[in-house]
C-alpha positions, 0 to 999 in steps of 0.5 A, a space after each residue: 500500500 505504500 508504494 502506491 503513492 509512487 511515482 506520484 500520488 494526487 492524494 499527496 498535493 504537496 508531492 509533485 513526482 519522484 523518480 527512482 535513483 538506484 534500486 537492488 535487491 538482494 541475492 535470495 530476493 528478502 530484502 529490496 531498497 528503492 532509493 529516490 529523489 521527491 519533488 516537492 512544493 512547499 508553501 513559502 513561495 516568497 521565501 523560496 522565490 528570494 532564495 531563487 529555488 522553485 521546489 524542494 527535493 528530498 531523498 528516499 530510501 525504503 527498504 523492505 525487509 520481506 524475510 523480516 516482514 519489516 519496512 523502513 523509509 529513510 528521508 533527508 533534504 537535498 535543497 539546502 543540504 548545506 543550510 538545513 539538515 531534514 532526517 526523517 525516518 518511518 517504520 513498519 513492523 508486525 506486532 511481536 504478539 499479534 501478526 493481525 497488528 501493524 506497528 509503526 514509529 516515526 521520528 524526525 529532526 531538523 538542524 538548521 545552520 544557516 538560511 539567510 535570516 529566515 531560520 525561525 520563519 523555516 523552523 516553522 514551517 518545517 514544523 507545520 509541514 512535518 505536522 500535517 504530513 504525520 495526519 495525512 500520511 496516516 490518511 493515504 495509507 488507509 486509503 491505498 489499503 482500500 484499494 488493494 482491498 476493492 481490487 481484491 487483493 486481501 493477502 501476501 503470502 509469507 517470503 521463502 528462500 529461493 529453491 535450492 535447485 537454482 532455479 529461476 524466481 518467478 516472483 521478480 516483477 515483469 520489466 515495465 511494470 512499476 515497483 508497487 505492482 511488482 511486489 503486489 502481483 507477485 504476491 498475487 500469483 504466488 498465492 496458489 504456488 504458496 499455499 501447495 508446496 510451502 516451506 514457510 514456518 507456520 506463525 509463532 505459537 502464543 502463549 494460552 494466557 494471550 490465546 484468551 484475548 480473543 474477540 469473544 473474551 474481549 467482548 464478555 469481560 474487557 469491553 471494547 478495546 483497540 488494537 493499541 490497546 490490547 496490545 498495551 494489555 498484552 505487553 503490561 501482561 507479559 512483562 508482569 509474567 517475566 518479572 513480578 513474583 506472586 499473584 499475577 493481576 486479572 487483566 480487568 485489574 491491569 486494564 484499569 492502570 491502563 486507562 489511568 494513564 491513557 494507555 501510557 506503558 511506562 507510566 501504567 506499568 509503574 503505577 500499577 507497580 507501586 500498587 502491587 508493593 501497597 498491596 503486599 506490604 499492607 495484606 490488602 489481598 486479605 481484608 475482605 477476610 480479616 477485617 471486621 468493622 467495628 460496631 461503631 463503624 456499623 451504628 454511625 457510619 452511614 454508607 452501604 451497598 444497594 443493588 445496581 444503576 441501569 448499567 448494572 453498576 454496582 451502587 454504593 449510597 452514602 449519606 455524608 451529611 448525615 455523617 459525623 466524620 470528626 466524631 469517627 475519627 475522634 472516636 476510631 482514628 483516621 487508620 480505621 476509617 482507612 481500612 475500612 474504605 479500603 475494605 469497600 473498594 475491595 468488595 466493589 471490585 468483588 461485586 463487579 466480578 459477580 454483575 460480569 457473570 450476572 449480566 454477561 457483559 463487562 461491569 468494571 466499576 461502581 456507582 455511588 450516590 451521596 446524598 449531602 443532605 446535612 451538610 454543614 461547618 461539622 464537616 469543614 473541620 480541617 483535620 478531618 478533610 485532610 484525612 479525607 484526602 489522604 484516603 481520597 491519594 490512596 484510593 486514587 493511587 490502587 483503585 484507579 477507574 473503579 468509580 463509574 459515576 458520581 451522583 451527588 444529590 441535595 448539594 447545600 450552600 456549604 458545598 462549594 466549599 468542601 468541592 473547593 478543597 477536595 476537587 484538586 485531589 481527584 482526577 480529571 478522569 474521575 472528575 469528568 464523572 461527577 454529577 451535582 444536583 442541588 436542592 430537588 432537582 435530583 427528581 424527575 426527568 434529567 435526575 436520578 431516574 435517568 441512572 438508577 430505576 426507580 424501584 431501587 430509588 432510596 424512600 429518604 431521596 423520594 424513592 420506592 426502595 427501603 434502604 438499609 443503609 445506617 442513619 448516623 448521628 452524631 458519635 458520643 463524645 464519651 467514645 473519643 479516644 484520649 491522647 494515652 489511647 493510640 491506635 490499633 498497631 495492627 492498623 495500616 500507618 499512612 501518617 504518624 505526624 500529630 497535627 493537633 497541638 495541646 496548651 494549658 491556658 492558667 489564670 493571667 497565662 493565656 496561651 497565644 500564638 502568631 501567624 504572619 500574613 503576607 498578602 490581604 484575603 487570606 484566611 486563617 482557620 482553626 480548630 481547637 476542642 476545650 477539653 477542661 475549663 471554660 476559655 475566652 478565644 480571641 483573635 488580634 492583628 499587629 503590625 509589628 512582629 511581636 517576641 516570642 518569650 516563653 512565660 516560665 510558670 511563676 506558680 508551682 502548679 504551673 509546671 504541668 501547663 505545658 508551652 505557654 507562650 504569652 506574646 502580646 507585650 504588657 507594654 501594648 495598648 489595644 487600639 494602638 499596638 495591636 486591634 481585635 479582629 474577632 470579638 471575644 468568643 466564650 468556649 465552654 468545657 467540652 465544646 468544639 470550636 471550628 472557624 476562619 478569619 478573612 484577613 482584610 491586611 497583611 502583618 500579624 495575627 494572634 490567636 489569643 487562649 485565655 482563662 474565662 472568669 470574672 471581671 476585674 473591678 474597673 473601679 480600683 486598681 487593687 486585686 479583688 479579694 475573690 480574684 487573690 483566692 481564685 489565683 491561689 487555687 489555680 491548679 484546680 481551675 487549669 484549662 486545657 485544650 487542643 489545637 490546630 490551625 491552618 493558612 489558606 492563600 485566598 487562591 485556594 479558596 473560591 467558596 462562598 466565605 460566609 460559610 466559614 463564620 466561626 461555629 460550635 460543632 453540630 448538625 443542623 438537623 441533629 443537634 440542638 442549635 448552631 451558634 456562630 460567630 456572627 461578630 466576626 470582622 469580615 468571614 461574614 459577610 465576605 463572598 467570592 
């Protein structure tokens, strides 16, 4: 089919002739090389008008290789040979693992030394020109394949070495005829000789794992591939087979690296090797057999498995508004969680498998519904989110193209917020397959009934179907584990850095600290849980940088407060020195405090824990009576608590500000009341 498009070839208007320059073949007739000289015309007519040069002519050699069943092009320019060096080199060759594939590899460069000042200006055209030939010639050989194809020319028989007795090779084209119709008729009539006396090899056994990519085994469990890719299948296979120890991955599994990285050998093979240690190292093969969630997991965590979509997906619902995701990691830690959205990734890919049997077509992942009714600042808190995506990288990373559709149902205000932080750590792929309704406008056409039937519709999301799928609620703080409770050794370790910080905060020792804000809107977040004591939480901005001193307890109760690290000068004057930023917000023993502050300047923030009490009498400048006693006593009124917080660049948030007034944790629906912080200077009011 290539040597079609000589000696010229209208499909090519740029290729305006050639003519053959030398030709031989070698002694047994395996390997014939055609060099010749192309005209072209190139579209620089001014260019080459000032050059004084008309067309172009390049140099060809093909070479086909009939024993190896390989052809290879070799081009270079003889216009310009000594201002600009044109290499270009094309390759055909049978696929290794399948003699019904093609392999082709182009390659070029160009080396431009010199052309009378138009050396960018020939740069770019050299480049637009090679550009458009790579999609064209692709287009010409499709198109001479026809050809032979509608003359009836469907096969080439196989090369053998000439008889041994001397006689003639009948297969030499007739004088007169051109290259392409010599090659071509030989085959034509050697085709009864070939298949009555031939000492050709047959073709070259497969191996019984690649015998099973057949088109039915394709068809029933892979799906629609292409060529490429099922070569790319076969490849990642094969070398797994020859150098990975162990359990072999299913080809569904490999085929799902493989689209996670656009079918990208290289990149595929080292994810999906990087998965294989993951797995091994963490018995993840295993867990659907060893892990036994537990009954906490059971009574609050509201997710589970629900029959299929109209795909035959499997469906997995989950009610992440009607979650308690910080009292799950308080009370269970971040490792449980893992393991157990590692145990449901697993028993995905298992209940896929089934619904491949069941259906009898390949179902290779899973839908979920979550229904984020409930949703609000409870499910913002910082450590929280970022334990989410630290699962959200493990996930990505070992169970690649799983996920086959996202439905996201009854998004609230608070949303855009949470998809602000989270989205950057998903993939596009995964992405791409997200579907958000806000309010009811997941009912009716257009909306969930699109995807799921109705008779499998959750009765909570105005469905026929009684979902068993737990309710939540918020998780007892009686069941949080203390600092002297770490978790469980036989857990799967991903972090082991502590992100909270823990303070005592004693009577005229208030415990502080400073962040420095470089650029206007940034927003500073916290979270801090009171675990003894009431306290007064403020937050003050300076511009001068205050010193850090570390107050040594001046009371010999004091030594057990911890780091307490005053900053803010007894010599300052609010007002002057430094101002008040958010208005003194009173926590309670046992309550949690999660909030943000948009910075409307740069300079320095301090975040301000102090003990919560009576007043001082404004009147006199002598110590109450009641103020000496409550000193005296101080080791019994110590207020302790823990902390964390966090320096957004405002970049990093495009949500809407208002969500993210200061708060006590608490469900909108599930809790008694949520009490915000509605003094706050700028976080509430402010929207982007």
């Amino acid at each position: 089919a290539y040597e079609k498009r000589f000696p010229t070839c209208p499909e090519i208007p740029v290729f305006l002739g050639s003519e053959i320059l030398h030709e031989s073949r070698s002694d047994d007739g395996a390997v014939h090389i055609i060099e010749r000289s192309c005209k072209l015309n190139v579209d620089a007519p001014r260019l080459l008008k000032k050059a004084r040069v008309e067309y172009v002519f390049f140099i060809q050699k093909n070479t086909v290789n009939w024993k190896e069943r390989t052809l290879r092009i070799e081009a270079r320019n003889e216009t310009f040979a000594n201002r600009v060096v044109v290499l270009e080199t094309c390759s055909y060759s049978v696929h290794p693992e399948n003699e019904e594939w093609t392999c082709f590899e182009q390659s070029a460069s160009l080396d431009i030394k010199s052309f009378f000042g138009f050396e960018s200006t020939v740069e770019k055209i050299a480049m637009k020109q090679y550009t458009s030939n790579i999609k064209r010639g692709k287009e010409v050989i499709e198109h001479y394949l026809k050809e032979l194809i509608s003359q009836g020319i469907t096969f080439i028989p196989r090369w053998t070495p000439p008889p041994v007795c001397g006689q003639k090779d009948e297969r030499s084209p007739a004088v007169g005829h051109d290259a392409d119709d010599g090659l071509l008729e030989s085959g034509a009539r050697g085709t009864t000789k070939e298949q009555t006396g031939s000492s050709c090899p047959p073709a070259e056994a497969v191996s019984p794992d690649a015998d099973k990519l057949d088109a039915d085994y394709i068809e029933r469990y892979l799906g629609q591939l292409t060529p490429m890719q099922e070569s790319c299948l076969i490849r990642l296979r094969q070398w797994l087979q020859e150098t990975h120890k162990g359990k072999i991955p299913k080809d569904e599994h490999i085929l799902r690296f493989l689209r996670a990285r656009d079918f990208n050998i290289d990149k595929a093979r080292e994810m999906l090797c990087q998965s294989l240690s993951w797995r091994k190292q963490y018995q993840v093969d295993y867990i659907l057999q060893s892990w036994r969630p537990p009954a906490l997991l059971d009574e609050y965590y509201t997710g589970g498995w629900h029959y299929q979509d109209k795909d035959g997906r499997p469906l997995y619902i989950l009610r992440l508004g009607q979650m308690d995701t910080k009292g799950l990691v308080k009370a269970l830690g971040e490792e449980s969680l893992l393991r157990h959205v590692l145990s449901i990734n697993e028993e995905g890919q298992k209940r896929c498998e089934e619904n491949t049997n069941i259906f009898g077509r390949p179902i290779t992942s899973w839908t979920c519904l979550v229904d984020l009714e409930g949703l609000n600042m409870r499910h913002l808190w910082r450590p929280g989110v970022k334990a989410l995506l630290r699962i959200i990288e493990v996930v990505e990373d070992n169970y690649p193209e799983t996920l086959g559709r996202l439905l996201i149902v009854r998004a609230p205000r608070v949303f855009p917020v949470l998809w602000t932080l989270v989205s950057p750590f998903i993939n596009e792929n995964t992405r791409q397959k997200f579907l958000i309704y806000s309010g009811n406008n997941y009912q009716g056409p257009g909306g969930l009934v699109d995807y799921v039937n109705k008779d499998v519709i959750p009765d909570f999301l105005g469905g026929d179907c009684m979902c068993t799928v737990p309710e939540g609620g918020l998780v007892p703080k009686s069941l949080y584990q203390t600092e002297e409770e770490p978790e469980n050794s036989d857990h799967i370790r991903l972090w082991t850095e502590t992100i909270y910080h823990s303070a005592s905060v004693l009577r005229g020792a208030p415990h502080e600290i400073v962040v420095e804000i470089l650029e206007g809107e940034s927003v500073i977040t916290w979270d801090f849980d009171i675990l003894k004591g009431d306290v007064v939480f403020s937050l003050f901005h300076s511009k001068r940088a205050p010193e850090t001193s570390h107050k040594e307890a001046t009371l010999p109760s004091t030594s057990a407060a911890g780091d307490n690290m005053q900053l803010i000068d007894k010599t300052w004057v609010l007002g002057v020195d430094y101002s008040r930023m958010e208005s003194p917000l009173v926590c309670r023993e046992g309550e949690s405090i999660q909030g943000s502050h948009v910075t409307r300047w740069p300079g320095f923030y301090i975040l301000q824990w102090k003990m919560h009490g009576p007043l001082p009498c404004s009147g006199t400048s002598l110590p109450r009576v009641d103020d000496v006693l409550a000193s005296l006593q101080v080791s019994s009124h110590k207020c302790k608590l823990i902390y964390y917080y966090e320096v957004l660049a405002s970049k990093d948030f495009r949500g809407s500000m208002s969500s993210l007034e200061s708060c006590n944790s608490g469900f909108s629906q599930l809790s008694g009341a949520t009490t915000s912080s509605s003094q706050s200077q700028s976080s509430s009011y402010l929207s982007r």
